[in-house]
Structures are given as C-alpha cells and as structure tokens.
C-alpha positions as CSV (number, residue, x, y, z in Angstrom):
1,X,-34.2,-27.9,19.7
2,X,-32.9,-30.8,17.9
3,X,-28.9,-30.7,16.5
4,X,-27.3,-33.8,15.1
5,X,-23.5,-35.0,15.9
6,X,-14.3,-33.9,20.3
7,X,-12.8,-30.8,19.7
8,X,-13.2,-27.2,18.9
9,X,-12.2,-27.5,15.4
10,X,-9.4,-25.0,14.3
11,X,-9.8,-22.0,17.2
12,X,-6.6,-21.2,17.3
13,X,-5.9,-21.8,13.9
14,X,-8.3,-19.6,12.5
15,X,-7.1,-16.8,14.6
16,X,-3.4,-17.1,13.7
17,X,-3.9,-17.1,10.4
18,X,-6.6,-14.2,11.0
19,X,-4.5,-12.5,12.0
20,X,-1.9,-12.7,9.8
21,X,-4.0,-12.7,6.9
22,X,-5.8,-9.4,8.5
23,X,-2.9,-7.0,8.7
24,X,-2.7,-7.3,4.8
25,X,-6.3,-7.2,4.2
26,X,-9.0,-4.7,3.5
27,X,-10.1,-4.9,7.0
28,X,-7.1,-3.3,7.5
29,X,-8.4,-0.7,4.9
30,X,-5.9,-0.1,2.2
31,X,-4.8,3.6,2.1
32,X,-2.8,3.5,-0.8
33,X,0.3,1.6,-3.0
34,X,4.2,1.1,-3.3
35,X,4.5,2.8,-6.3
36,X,8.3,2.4,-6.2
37,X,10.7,0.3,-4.2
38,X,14.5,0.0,-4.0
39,X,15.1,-3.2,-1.4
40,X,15.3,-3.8,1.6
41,X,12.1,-2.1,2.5
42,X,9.5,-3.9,4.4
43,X,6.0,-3.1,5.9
44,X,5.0,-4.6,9.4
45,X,8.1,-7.2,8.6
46,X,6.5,-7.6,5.0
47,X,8.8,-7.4,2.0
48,X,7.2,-4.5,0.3
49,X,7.2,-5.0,-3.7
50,X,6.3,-2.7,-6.1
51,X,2.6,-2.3,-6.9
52,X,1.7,-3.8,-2.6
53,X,-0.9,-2.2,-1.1
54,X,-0.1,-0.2,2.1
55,X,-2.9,0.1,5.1
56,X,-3.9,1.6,7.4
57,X,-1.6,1.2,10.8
58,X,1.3,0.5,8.5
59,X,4.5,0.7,9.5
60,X,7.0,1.6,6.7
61,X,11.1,0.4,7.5
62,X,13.9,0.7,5.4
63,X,17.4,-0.2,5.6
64,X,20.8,1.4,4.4
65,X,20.1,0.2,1.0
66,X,16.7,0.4,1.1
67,X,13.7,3.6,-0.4
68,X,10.1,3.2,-1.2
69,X,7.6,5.8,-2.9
70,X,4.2,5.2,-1.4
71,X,1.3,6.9,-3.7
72,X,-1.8,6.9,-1.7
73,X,-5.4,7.1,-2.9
74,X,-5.9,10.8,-3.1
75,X,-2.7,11.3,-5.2
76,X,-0.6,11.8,-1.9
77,X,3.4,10.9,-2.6
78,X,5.7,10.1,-0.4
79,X,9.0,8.7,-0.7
80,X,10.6,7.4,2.6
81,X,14.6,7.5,2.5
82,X,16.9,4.7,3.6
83,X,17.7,4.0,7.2
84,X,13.9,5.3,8.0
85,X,11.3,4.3,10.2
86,X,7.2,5.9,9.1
87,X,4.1,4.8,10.8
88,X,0.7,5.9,9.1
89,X,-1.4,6.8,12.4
90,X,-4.3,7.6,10.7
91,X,-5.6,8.3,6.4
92,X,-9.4,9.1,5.8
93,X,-10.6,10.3,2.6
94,X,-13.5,11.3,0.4
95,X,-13.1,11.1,-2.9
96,X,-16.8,12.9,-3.6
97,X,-16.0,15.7,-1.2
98,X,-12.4,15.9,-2.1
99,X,-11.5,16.2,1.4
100,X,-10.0,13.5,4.2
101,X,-7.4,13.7,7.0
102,X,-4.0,12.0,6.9
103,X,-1.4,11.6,9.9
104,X,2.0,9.9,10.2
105,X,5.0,9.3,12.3
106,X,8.5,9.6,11.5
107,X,10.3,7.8,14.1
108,X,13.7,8.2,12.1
109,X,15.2,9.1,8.8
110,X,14.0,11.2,6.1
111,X,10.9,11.8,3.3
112,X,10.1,13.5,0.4
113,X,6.5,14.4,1.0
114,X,4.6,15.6,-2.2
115,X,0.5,16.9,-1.2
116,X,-2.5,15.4,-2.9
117,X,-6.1,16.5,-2.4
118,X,-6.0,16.1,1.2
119,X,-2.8,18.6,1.6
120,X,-4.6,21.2,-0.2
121,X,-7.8,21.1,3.0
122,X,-4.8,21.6,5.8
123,X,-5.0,18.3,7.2
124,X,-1.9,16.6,6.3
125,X,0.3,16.2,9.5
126,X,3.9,14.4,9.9
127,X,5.1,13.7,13.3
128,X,8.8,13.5,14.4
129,X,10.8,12.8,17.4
130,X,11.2,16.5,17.6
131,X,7.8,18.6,16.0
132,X,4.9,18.2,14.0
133,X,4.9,19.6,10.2
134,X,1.2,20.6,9.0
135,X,1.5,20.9,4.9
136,X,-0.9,23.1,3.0
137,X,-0.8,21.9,-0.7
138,X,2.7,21.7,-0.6
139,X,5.8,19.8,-1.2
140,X,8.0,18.7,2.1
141,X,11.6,17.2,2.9
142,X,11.3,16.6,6.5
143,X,14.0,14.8,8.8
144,X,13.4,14.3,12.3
145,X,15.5,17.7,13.2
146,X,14.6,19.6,9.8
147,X,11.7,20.4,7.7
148,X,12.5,22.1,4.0
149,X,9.5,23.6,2.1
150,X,10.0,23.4,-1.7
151,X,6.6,24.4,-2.6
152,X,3.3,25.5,-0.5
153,X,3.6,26.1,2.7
154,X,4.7,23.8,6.2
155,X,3.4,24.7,9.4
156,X,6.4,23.5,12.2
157,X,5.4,23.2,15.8
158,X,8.1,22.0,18.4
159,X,9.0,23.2,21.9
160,X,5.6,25.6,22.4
161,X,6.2,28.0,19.5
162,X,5.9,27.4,15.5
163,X,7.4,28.6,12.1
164,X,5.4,28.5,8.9
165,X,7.4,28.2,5.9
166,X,7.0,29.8,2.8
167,X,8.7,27.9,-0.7
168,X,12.4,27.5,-0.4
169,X,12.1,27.8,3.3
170,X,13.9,25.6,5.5
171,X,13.9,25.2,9.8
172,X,16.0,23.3,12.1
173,X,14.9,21.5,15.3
174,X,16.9,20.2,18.5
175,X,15.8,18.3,21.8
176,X,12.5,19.4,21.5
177,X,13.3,23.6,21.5
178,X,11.5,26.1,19.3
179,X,12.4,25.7,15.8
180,X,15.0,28.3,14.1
181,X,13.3,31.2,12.7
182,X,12.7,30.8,8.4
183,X,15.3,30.8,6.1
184,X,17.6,29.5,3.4
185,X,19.0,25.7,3.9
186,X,22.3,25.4,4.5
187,X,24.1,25.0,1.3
188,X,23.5,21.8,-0.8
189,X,21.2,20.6,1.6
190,X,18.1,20.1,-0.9
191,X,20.4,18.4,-3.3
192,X,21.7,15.6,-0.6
193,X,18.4,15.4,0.1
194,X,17.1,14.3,-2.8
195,X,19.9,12.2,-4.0
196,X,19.2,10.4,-0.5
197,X,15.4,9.6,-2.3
198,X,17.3,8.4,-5.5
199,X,17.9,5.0,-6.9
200,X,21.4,3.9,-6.1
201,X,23.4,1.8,-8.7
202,X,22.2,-1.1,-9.8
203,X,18.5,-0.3,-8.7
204,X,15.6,0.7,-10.3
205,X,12.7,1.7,-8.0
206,X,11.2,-2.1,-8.2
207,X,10.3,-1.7,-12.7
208,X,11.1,-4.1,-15.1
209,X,14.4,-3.4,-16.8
210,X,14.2,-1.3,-19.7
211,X,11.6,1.2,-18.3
212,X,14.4,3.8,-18.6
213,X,15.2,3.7,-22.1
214,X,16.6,6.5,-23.8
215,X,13.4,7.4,-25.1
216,X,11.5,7.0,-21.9
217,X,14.4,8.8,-20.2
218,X,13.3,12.0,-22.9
219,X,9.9,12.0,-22.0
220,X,9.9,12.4,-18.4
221,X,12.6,14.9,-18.9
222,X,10.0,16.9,-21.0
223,X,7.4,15.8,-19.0
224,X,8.9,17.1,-15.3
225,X,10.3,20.2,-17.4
226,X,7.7,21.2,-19.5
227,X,9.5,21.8,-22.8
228,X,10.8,19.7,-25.4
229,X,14.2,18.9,-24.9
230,X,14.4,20.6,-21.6
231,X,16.5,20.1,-18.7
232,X,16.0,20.2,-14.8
233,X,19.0,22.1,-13.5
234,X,18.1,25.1,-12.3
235,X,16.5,27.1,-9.7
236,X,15.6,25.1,-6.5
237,X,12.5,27.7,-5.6
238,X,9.8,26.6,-7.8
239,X,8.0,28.8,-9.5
240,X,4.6,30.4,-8.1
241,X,2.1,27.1,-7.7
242,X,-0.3,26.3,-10.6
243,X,-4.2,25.9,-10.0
244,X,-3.5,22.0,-10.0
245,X,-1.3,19.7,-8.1
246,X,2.6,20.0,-9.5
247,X,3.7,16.4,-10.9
248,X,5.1,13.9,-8.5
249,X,9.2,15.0,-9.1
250,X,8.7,19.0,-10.0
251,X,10.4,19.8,-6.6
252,X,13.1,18.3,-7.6
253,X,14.2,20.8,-10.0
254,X,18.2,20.7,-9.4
255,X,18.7,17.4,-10.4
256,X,19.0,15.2,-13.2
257,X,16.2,13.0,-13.0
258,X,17.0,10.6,-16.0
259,X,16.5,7.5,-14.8
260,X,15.1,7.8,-11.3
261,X,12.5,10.1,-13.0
262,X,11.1,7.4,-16.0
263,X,11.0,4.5,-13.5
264,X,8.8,6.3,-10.8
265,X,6.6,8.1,-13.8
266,X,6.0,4.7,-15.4
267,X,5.2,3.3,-11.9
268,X,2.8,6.1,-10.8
269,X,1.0,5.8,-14.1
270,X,0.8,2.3,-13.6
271,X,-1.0,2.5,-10.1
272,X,-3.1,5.1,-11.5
273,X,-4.5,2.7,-14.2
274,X,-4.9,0.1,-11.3
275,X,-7.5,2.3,-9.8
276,X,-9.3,3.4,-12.2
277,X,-11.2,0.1,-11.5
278,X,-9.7,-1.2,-8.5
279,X,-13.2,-1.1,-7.0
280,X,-15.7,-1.9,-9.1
281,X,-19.6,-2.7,-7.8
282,X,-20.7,-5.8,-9.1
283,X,-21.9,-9.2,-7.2
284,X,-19.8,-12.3,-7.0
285,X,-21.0,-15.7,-6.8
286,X,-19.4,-18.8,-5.8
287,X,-18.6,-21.5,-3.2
288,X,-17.1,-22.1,0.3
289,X,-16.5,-24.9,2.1
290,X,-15.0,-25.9,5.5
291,X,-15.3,-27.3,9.0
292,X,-17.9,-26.5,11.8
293,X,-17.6,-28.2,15.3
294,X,-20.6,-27.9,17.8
295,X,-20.8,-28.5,21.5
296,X,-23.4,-28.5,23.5
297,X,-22.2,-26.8,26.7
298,X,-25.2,-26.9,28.9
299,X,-23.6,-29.8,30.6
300,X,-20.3,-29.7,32.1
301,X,-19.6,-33.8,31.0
302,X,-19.7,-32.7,27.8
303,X,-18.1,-29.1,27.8
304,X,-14.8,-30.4,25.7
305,X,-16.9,-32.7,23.6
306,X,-18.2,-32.2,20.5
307,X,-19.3,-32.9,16.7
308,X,-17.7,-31.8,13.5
309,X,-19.2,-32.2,10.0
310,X,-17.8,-30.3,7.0
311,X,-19.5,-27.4,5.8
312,X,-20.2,-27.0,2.1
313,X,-22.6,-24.2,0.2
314,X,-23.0,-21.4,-1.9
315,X,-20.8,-17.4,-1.6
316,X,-22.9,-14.4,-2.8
317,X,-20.9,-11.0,-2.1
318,X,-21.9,-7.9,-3.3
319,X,-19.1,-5.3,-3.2
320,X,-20.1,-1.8,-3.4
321,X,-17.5,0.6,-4.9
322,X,-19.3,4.1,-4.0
323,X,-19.6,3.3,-0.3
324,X,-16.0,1.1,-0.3
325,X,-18.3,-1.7,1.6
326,X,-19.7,-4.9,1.2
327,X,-22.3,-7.7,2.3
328,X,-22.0,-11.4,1.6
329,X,-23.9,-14.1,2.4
330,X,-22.6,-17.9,2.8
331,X,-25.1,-20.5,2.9
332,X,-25.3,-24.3,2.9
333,X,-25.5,-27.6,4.6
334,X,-23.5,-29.7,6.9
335,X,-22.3,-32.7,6.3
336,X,-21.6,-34.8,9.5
337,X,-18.7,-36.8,10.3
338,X,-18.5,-39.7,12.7
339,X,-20.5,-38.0,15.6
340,X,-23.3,-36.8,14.6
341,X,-24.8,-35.5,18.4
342,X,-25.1,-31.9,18.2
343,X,-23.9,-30.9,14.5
344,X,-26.8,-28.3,12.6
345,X,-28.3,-29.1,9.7
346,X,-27.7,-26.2,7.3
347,X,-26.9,-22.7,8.1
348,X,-27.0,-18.6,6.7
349,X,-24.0,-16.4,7.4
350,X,-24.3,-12.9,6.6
351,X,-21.4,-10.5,7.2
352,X,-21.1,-6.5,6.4
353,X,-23.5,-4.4,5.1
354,X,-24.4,-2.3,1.8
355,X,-27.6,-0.7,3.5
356,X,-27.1,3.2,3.9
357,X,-28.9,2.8,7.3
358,X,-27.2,0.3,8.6
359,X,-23.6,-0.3,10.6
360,X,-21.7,-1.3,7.3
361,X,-18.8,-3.8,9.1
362,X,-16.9,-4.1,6.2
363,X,-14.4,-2.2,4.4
364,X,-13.4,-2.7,0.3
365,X,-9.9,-1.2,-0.2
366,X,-9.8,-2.9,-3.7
367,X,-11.0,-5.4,-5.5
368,X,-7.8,-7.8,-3.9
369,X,-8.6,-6.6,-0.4
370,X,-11.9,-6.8,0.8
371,X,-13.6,-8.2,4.5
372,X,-16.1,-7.6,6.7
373,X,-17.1,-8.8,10.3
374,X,-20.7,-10.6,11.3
375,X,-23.4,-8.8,9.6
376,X,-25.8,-6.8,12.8
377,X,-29.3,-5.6,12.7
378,X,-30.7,-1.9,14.1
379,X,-30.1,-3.6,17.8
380,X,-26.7,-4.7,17.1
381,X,-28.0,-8.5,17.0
382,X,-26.4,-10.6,14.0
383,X,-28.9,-11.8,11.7
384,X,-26.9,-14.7,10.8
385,X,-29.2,-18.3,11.6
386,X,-28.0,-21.9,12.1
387,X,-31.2,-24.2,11.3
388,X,-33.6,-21.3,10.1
389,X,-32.7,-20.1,13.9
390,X,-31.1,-16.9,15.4
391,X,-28.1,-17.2,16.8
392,X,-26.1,-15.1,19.4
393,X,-22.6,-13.5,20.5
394,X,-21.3,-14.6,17.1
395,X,-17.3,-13.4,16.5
396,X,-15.4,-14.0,13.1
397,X,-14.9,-12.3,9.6
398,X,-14.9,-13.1,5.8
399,X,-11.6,-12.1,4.4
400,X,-10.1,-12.1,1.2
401,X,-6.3,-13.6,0.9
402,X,-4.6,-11.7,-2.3
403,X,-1.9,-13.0,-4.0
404,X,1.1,-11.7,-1.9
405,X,-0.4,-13.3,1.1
406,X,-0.9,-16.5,-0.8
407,X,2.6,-16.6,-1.9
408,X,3.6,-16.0,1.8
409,X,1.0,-18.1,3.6
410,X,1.5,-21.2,0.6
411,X,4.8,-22.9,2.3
412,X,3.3,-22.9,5.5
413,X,0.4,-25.1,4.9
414,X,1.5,-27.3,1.9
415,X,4.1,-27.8,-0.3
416,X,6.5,-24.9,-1.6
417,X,5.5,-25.9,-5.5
418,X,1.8,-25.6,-4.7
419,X,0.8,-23.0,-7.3
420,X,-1.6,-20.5,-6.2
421,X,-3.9,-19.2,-9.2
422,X,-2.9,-16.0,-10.3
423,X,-6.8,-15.4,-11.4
424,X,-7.7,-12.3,-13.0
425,X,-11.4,-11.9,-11.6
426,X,-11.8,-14.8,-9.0
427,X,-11.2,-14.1,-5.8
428,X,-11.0,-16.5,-2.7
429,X,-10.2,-16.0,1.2
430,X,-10.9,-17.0,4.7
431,X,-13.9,-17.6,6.5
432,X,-14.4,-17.7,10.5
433,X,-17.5,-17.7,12.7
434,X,-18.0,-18.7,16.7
435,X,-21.0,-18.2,17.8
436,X,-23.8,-19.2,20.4
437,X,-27.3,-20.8,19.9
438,X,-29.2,-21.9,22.9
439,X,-26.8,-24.5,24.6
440,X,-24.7,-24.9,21.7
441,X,-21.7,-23.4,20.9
442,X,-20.5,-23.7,17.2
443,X,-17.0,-23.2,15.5
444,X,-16.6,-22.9,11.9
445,X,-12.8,-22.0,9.6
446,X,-13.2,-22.1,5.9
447,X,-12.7,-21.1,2.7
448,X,-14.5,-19.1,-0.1
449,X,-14.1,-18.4,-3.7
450,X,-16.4,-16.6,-5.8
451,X,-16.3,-15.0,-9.8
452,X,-18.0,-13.5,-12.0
453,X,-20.3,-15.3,-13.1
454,X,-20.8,-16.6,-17.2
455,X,-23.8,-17.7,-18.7
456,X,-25.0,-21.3,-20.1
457,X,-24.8,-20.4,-23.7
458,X,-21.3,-18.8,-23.4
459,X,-19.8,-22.1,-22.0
460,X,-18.4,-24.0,-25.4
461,X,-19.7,-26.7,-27.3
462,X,-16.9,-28.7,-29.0
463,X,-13.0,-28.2,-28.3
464,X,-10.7,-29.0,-24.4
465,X,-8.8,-26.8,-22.4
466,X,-6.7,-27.3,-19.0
467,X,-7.3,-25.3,-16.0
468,X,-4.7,-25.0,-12.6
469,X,-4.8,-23.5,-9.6
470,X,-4.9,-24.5,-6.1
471,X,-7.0,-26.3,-3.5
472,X,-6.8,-24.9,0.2
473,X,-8.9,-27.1,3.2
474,X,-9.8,-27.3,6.6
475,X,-8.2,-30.6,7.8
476,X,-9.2,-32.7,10.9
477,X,-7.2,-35.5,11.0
478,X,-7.4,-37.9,14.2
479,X,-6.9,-35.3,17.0
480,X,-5.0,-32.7,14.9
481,X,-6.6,-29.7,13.2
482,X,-5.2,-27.5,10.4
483,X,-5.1,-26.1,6.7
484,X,-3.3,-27.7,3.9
485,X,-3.0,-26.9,0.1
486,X,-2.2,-28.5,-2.7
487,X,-2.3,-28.1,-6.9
488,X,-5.3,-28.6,-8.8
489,X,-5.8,-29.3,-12.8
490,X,-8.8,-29.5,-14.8
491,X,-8.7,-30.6,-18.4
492,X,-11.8,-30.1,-19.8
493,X,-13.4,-31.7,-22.7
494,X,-16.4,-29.2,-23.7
495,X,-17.8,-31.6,-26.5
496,X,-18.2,-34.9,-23.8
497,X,-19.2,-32.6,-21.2
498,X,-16.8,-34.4,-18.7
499,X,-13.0,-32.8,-16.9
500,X,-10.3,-35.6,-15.7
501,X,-9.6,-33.8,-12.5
502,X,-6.3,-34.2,-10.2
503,X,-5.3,-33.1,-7.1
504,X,-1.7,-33.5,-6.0
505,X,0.0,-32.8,-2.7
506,X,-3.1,-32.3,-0.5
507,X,-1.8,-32.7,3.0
508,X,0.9,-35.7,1.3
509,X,-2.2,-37.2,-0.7
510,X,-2.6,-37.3,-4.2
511,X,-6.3,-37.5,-5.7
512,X,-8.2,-38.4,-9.3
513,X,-10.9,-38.6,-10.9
514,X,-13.7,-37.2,-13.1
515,X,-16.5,-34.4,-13.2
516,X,-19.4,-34.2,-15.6
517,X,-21.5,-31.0,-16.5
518,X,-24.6,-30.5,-15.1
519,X,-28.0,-29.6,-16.7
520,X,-26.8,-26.1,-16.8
521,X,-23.5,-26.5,-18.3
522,X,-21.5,-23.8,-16.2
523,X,-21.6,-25.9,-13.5
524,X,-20.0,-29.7,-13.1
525,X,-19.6,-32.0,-9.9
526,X,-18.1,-35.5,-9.3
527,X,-16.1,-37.6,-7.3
528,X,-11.8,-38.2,-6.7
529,X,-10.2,-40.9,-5.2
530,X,-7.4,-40.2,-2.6
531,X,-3.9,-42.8,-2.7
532,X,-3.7,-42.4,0.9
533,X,-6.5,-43.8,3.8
534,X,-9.1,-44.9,1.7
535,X,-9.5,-41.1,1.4
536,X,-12.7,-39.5,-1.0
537,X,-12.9,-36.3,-2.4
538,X,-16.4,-34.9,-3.9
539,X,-16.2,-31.6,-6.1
540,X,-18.9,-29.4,-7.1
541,X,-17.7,-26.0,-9.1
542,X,-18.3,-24.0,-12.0
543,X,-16.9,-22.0,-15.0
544,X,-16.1,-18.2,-14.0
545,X,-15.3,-14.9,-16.5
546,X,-11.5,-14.4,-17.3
547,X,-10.2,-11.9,-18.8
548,X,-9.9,-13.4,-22.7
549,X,-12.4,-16.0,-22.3
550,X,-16.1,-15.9,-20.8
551,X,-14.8,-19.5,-18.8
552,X,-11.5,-18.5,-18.3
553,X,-11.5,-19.6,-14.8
554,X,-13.0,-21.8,-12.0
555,X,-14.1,-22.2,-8.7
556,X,-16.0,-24.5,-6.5
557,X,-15.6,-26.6,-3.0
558,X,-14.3,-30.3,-1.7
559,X,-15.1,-32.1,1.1
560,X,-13.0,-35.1,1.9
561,X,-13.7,-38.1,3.7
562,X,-11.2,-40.9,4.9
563,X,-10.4,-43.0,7.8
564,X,-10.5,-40.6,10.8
565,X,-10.3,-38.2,8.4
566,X,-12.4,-35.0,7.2
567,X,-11.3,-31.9,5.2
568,X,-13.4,-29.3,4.1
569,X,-12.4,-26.2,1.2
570,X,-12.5,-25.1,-2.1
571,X,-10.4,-24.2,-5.3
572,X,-9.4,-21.7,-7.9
573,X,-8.2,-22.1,-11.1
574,X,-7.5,-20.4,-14.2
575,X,-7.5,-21.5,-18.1
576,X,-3.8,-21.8,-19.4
C-alpha cells in the first residue's frame, strides 16, 4: 500500500488536554446543574458558577463561606452546606420510564436533599462516614452523624441495624453504631439547619442583583405558601404529601424565605427553561481541521520517524435527543508538509452511534456537552478508513469544549484577550485519533466546529456586517508541538460578495487578508498573509443560523504554512 510523507505530532498534547477537557464534557455525562451558588464552591477543583453543568463522578467541595444547590435532570435538589465535601457515585435516569437510580457520598458536612422522580422508585441513596440514608419521595437534612426527615420517608442503615423515619423524624449516628431509635430533633435543630443552606450577607445564590425585589420577594412567598400574602412560619411537620412533588423550599416551612427563596426560585426556573431544549435532535454540519503524523513502524530505522501534513475537511454530527447519543463523521484530505514518505491521502472518521442495534459510544448531556469514542461495527472493529482502507486498534474521541472550558483552557494556549465566541448554535471541540493500518501508525489532534446550517437564498444581497470569534490550531513548529488561539474578525460585505479577514495573536503572529463567496453564497474561501516567517494562512468557512439572523454566525478551518512551520484548525464566530 502506497502512503505519501519526525515526530508523533501532539500525543501527549492531545491527551492532556483530553483529559482536562473530558472531566467537563458529555463524555463525562452531565447529570444535572448549579442551580444556585454562594462562593467558594468548586467541582473537581472547578469554580462552580451558577447555571455549570455537574457530571457524573463529580465531586462537589465547599468552603466556610461557600453553598451550592445542584438541580439534577429528574427534578432532584440538593443543596450542599458549607465546609462540605459530596461525591456523585453514580445518577441514571429514564425520563420515558420515569425511573433511574442515583447514589452519592457525603464525606463531610451537611445537605438539604429534596426527591425528584427517582426518589419516588426507592432508589435514591446518600452515603456518609457513618450510614447510608435510602429516601422514598421525600425531603432529607442529612449530616454525617444525623439524618432529619421533613417529608416522606428515610431509610438509615448504620452499625447492622436500621431506622425508617416517618415526617418530622430525626436519628443520630456515632462511630459506626446502630442509629438512635425515631424521634423528635433536638430543639432548633431543623432551623440551624436550614439557615446553614441560606445565603449569608452579601450573597445571593450566584443571580444577578435585583432578582429579589420586593415584588419577586411576594411571589415566592405566595408561591412556597400557597396563599396570597401568606407567611412561612409555622409548623415544621409538613402537611400529609400531595400526589405531586412538593416545590423545591416547602420543607422549609419555619423560616423566612424572602430572599434566599426568590433567588433559588428564579434560578430553578431558569434551568428548567434551559432544558426544555437542552437536547434537541437535529444534524450539524461544519468543518475541522488539524494535524496527522504517520510512521511507518515496520522498520525499526524508522520507528521515531515520521511525516505530518495538516488535516482539513468536512464535520457532519447528528445528535439524537431521544437516545441522549450521537454519530459524526469527519472527512477530508491531507495536506503534506515537508516529508511527504508515509502521510495518507484523505481519510473517514466515524465516532458514536445513533443505530438502536449498535454499541452507541457516545453520550449527549446537552447541547454544550456532547462526545463520543471511535465509532465500532457488530465485531467491535472501527469502521473508520484512511485511503478508502480499514484501519485497526484506533484510540481517541470527538469532544465538545463549552464555554466554561474555553474561558479556562483560553490563557493557556494563547493570549488572555483572545475572545472565545459566545455562539448561540455553533458548537466546536476537540478531535483525537491513533490508530493502526498495516505498517503505519497514524496520529491526528484537531479541531471541529459545526452549525446549523442556512440556506443560499437566506444569505443577503446588499448591506456589511462584522463577525468575531476565535481561531484555535494544531501547531508544529520546528520540533515543538502544541495548540494556540487567537482572535478572529470577519467584516463582510454581502453586496461585493467579499470579507477583509484578520487574525491577531495566533501563536505571536498576526494575519490578513481577503475571502470571496463561492458559487453557493453560504460558503467563502481565501487566502491571509502572516507578519511573522513568511507564514500563509488559507480559510475555507461558511455562514451558520444565529439566533436573530439566519447568518448570524460562522465557522470553517485554516491551515497554515511557514518556514518550518504547519498549523492546522478552525474558527467560530458570531455577528455583532
């Protein structure tokens, strides 16, 4: 078999920022989101914000000053005290069925746990230091030596025996020994509690000032009350449970919920309007572009040796909401650098799955987290192909990066003032394969970035607008390999069909030029000139849907050229 024309590009590259980029990402299967957040809270050393998406394997830590309310997908609340340390073990759930499984670890501190859907099949479970709390459709303060039932019923194993507590009922726990038989709580116990969950001063649960006017203040008073004008000191026992869940706060029926009650109200019904179409089905199309090194290992002389060309072609990924998976496909050509000995001609990547039948490797937590691993056939074979060719042993994923990570990531691999495009529809992210085809071995890290898509008679006629985003690449330079970013603006002139294009602060290089429509006007290409080692950029993109404007925002790839020089990604952008 013939391959055209050194290092393994980007190995360790692409799996450190795999990784990072993985224990944020849908492959780490979102379970749910910070409705509300008092700082310093963090997840798996992560400032959490509010509105963040918690996963699976997350571990939740707070500080003396710090609370967060987590609202996971099957209406599950919980709201994790300061000074407190929660792993979620393990969160499954059917929305269809109605039914799923949801485990977690409180290594110390306290939390206000309020059941969902999955609390009302028996298989909510909280672990502590000393027992393990099953909640039936209830509502739960448990510490790691206390569990208080304000409404359903808990279920407290420790030392070989167990309690199950009725509403109002309250246990104790020490070193592991039975717990103490049901009962009252100590006196003001639930009240500490729950002002432990409050907002202190000065904080307001991570909403925008002003959430708690006066008026605001009046209508979650009425709302966690039920009457007009009604107030929330009273009894602690709730009263005998409704057909439907209670609302997120109704436990708390001793205190004074004013503020603490608008803000996490406003906040809950804010995530709830987030997924309603968090995870829409729908196909995105788009772009990708990168770097692929091949070696041919057959031969030991050349075991370290190598080719790398930059990889450039066309995203399709078809998310499906009903089945939370995916499949996409990344196909395109290679473009060889100076050694041209064992490089592939073109290539087909397929990763996850949207087949009923078949082993799905993917996950879609939301329409900002999304990934899937090497796409397999009935043998467990990938059906990806380099050359029209199988290939073997292939490794790697297709991820997406949100916005969070962006921000995070951004500084690390450019300039602090690159500005990533807060797009509305377009998404981008990572793209890895390794894999084996006869006596070759071949690398690729990249990016993606896909939309959805407009059509020709929807793009303008007459009139200019200015697009900016970001550029993020692949870079071999010499013998170094890594990622860079860098700004991107677009001002397009609809009426001459052309954009003036600049680039600035691309791995310290600065880069202009222009791009003219195409045949079929969503889609434009040219050519940008670098101010640093005689370095090229060529640019192929098109128009994508935004929210206000059917070419609110584009995408597309670049693959630079220079002296000892070769770059390979794409970028996003959105109208201003």
């Amino acid at each position: 078999m013939r391959r055209h024309s050194g290092r393994r590009i980007g190995q360790g590259m692409a799996a450190a920022l795999a990784a990072a980029l993985l224990s944020g990402s849908a492959l780490a299967r979102e379970v749910g989101k910070a409705s509300a957040v008092n700082p310093n809270a963090t997840a798996n050393m992560r400032t959490i914000t509010i509105g963040a998406s918690i996963t699976h394997k997350e571990r939740i830590q707070t500080t003396s000053a710090g609370s967060v309310q987590l609202l996971f997908i099957d209406k599950t609340s919980m709201t994790i005290g300061p000074n407190s340390d929660l792993t979620i073990d393990e969160y499954v759930y059917d929305p269809n069925a109605g039914s799923g499984k949801l485990a977690a670890t409180l290594g110390k501190g306290a939390l206000r746990f309020v059941g969902g859907q999955i609390s009302h099949t028996g298989d909510a479970e909280i672990k502590t230091a000393s027992a393990t709390v099953g909640i039936r459709g209830g509502v739960a303060l448990i510490g790691t030596n206390h569990v208080y039932a304000g409404y359903g019923t808990s279920t407290v194993r420790s030392g070989g025996s167990s309690v199950t507590l009725g509403a109002g009922e309250y246990t104790s726990m020490q070193g592991g020994q039975p717990p103490s038989p049901p009962g009252p709580p100590p006196p003001n116990f639930v009240l500490s509690q729950i002002q432990m969950f409050q907002s202190g001063s000065g904080q307001s649960g991570g909403v925008a000032r002003g959430a708690a006017s006066p008026g605001n203040v009046q209508r979650a008073s009425n709302r966690a009350t039920g009457t007009q004008g009604g107030s929330v000191v009273g009894s602690l026992t709730p009263a005998p449970p409704p057909p439907a869940t209670p609302p997120i706060n109704q436990v708390a029926s001793t205190l004074n919920q004013t503020i603490q009650t608008s803000t996490q109200e406003a906040a809950v019904r804010q995530t709830e309007r987030d997924y309603a179409g968090a995870r829409p089905t729908l196909t995105l199309s788009g772009f990708l572009g990168g770097l692929m090194h091949s070696v041919l290992t057959s031969y030991s002389s050349y075991s370290t040796s190598g080719s790398t060309g930059i990889a450039t072609g066309e995203a399709t990924i078809a998310l499906d909401g009903n089945g939370n998976r995916l499949h996409a496909q990344f196909s395109g050509e290679v473009t060889p650098g100076p050694n041209t000995a064992y490089l592939p001609t073109t290539f087909n990547y397929q990763y996850g799955s949207v087949g009923a039948n078949s082993d799905e490797q993917s996950a879609y937590g939301d329409y900002s987290n999304f990934g899937a691993g090497p796409a397999r056939d009935a043998n467990g074979q990938p059906i990806s192909t380099i050359n029209n060719a199988p290939i073997i042993n292939q490794t790697g994923a297709m991820i997406t990066v949100n916005r969070e990570q962006a921000r995070q990531i951004a500084p690390n691999y450019g300039s602090a003032t690159v500005t990533i495009c807060d797009c509305d529809y377009t998404r981008w992210g990572l793209w890895t394969s390794q894999s084996t085809q006869y006596s070759y071995y071949d690398s690729l890290v990249g990016f993606w970035v896909a939309g959805r898509p407009t059509t020709a008679g929807e793009v303008p006629l007459t009139g200019q607008a200015t697009y900016a985003g970001h550029v993020v690449a692949a870079i071999e330079n010499q013998s170094a390999t890594y990622i860079a970013t860098g700004n991107f603006q677009n001002t397009v002139n609809f009426g001459n069909r052309t954009g003036a294009v600049t680039v600035t602060g691309l791995d310290s290089t600065n880069y202009a030029g222009q791009v003219q429509f195409m045949q079929d006007p969503r889609y434009f290409a040219g050519s940008l000139a670098g101010d640093a080692g005689a370095r090229q950029m060529a640019l192929t993109g098109s128009f994508f849907r935004g929210v206000s404007s059917p070419v609110g925002e584009m995408g597309g790839s670049v693959a630079i050229t220079g002296t000892n020089y070769l770059g390979g990604g794409i970028f996003a952008a959105q109208m201003k």
